[in-house]
C-alpha positions in Angstrom: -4.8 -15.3 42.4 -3.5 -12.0 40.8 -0.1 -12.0 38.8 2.5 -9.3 40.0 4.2 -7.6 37.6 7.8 -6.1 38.7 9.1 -3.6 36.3 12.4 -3.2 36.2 14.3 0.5 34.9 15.2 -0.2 31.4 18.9 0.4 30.3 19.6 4.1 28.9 20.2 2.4 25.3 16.8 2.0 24.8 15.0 4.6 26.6 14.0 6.0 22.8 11.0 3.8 22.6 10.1 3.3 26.1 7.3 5.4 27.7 7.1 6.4 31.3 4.6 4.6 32.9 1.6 6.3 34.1 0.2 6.5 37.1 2.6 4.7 38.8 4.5 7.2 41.5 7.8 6.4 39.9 9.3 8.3 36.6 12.0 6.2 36.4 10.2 3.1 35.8 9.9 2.6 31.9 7.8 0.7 30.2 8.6 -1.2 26.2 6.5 0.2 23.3 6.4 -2.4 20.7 7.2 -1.2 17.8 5.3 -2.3 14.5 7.4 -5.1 12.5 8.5 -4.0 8.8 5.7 -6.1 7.3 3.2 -4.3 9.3 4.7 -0.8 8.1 5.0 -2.3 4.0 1.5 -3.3 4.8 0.2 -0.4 5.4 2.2 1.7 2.9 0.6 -1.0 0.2 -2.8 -0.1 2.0 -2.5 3.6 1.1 -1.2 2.9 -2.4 -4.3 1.0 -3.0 -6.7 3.4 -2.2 -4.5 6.4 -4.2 -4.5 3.8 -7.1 -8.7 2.9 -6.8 -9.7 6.4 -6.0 -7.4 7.8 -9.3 -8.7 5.3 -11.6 -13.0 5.8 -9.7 -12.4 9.7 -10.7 -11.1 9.4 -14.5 -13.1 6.6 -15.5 -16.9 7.5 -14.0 -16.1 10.7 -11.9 -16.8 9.5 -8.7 -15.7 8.3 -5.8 -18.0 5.6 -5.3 -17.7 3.4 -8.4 -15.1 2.9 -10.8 -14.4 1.0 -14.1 -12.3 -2.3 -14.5 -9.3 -1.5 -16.2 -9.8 -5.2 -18.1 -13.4 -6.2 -18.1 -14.4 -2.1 -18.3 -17.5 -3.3 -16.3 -18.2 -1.0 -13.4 -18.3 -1.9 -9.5 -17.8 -0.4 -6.6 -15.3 0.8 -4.7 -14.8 -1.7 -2.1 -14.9 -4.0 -4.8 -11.9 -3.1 -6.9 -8.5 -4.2 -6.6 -5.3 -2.2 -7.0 -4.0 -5.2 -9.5 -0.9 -5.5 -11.3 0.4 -5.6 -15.0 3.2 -7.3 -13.7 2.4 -10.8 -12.1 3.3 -11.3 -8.1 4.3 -8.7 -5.6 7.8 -7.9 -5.7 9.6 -4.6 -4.5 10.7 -3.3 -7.8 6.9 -3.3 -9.2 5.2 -3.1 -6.2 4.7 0.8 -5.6 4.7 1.4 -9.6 1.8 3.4 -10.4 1.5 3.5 -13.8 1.6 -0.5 -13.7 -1.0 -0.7 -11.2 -4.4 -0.3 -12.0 -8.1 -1.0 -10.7 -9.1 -4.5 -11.3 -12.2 -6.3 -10.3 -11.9 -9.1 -8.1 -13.2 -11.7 -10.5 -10.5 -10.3 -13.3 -7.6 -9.7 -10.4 -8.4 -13.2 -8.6 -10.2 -15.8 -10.5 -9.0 -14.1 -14.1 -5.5 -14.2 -12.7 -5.3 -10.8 -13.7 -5.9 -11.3 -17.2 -2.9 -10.3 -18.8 -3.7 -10.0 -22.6 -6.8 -8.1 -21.6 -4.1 -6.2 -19.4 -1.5 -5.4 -22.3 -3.7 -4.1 -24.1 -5.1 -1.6 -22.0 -1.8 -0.4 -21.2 -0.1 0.2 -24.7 -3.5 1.8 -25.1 -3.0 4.2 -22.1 0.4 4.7 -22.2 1.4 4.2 -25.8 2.9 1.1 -27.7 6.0 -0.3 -25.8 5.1 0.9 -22.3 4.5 -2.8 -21.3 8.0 -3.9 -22.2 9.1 -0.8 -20.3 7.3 -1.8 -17.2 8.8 -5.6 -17.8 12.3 -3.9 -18.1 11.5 -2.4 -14.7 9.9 -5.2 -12.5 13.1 -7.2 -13.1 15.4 -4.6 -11.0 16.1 -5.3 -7.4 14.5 -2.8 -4.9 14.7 -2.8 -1.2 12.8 -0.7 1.1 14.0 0.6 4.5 11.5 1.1 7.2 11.5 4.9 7.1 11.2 4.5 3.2 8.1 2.6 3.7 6.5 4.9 6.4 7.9 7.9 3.8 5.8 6.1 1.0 2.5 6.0 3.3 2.3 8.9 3.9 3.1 10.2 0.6 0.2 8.1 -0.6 -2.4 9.4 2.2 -1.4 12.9 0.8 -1.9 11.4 -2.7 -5.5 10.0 -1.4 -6.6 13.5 0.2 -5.2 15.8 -2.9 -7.1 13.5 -5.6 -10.5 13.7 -3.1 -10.0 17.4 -3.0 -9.9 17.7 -6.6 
């Protein structure tokens, strides 16, 4: 036996993120579009900030797009193998989105090494100059919060990021 569905009008107060049904006969039938959750949205942003971080760090250390160097182990993999991993241990807001503490990392270094974080330091005060680690410490310790249209602003900041660094 076949379900029937009865739609009902939706009320004018949420008529923004409804969509007429189509096909139907009747244009004032609406029909919910479910809208993506804020992890879904901070999922993707993080997604895009990946890529912008593993196709920066493919380009200055071997100069392509298809391998890169590990920014602990220096050994060279893939691209699809690297890891946008962090100086900064665990994902919170206020280091989350940081670029210059976010780096390519292998997966054995980023997972297994648990990120190794001497190897790490060093590489860091070597890239950005001696106290640039406490700085970044100083910085993961503030509290961010992100909106919704904040993340969807960062995502596609990042895919901009991700075309302009491909185009050279």
């Amino acid at each position: 036996m076949k379900r029937k569905t009865i739609h009902k009008p939706i009320p004018e107060r949420t008529k923004s993120k409804s969509k007429p049904l189509k096909g139907r006969g009747n244009d004032n039938l609406l029909r919910k579009v479910r809208q993506p959750s804020k992890s879904t949205i901070k999922r993707r942003a993080w997604d895009m900030f990946s890529r912008v971080i593993r196709t920066r760090d493919c380009l200055k250390t071997t100069g392509t797009l298809e391998r890169g160097r590990c920014i602990t182990c220096g050994d060279e993999f893939s691209f699809t193998y690297l890891q946008a991993g962090h100086f900064i241990p665990g994902r919170h807001n206020a280091n989350l989105f940081s670029e210059k503490g976010c780096h390519s990392q292998c997966k054995r270094c980023n997972i297994w090494g648990h990120g190794k974080p001497l190897e790490y330091r060093r590489a860091i005060i070597d890239f950005y100059g001696e106290g640039y680690d406490e700085i970044l410490e100083r910085e993961a310790r503030e509290i961010r919060k992100y909106s919704v249209e904040d993340l969807i602003a960062l995502a596609e900041e990042y895919k901009n990021k991700t075309n302009n660094l491909i185009k050279g």
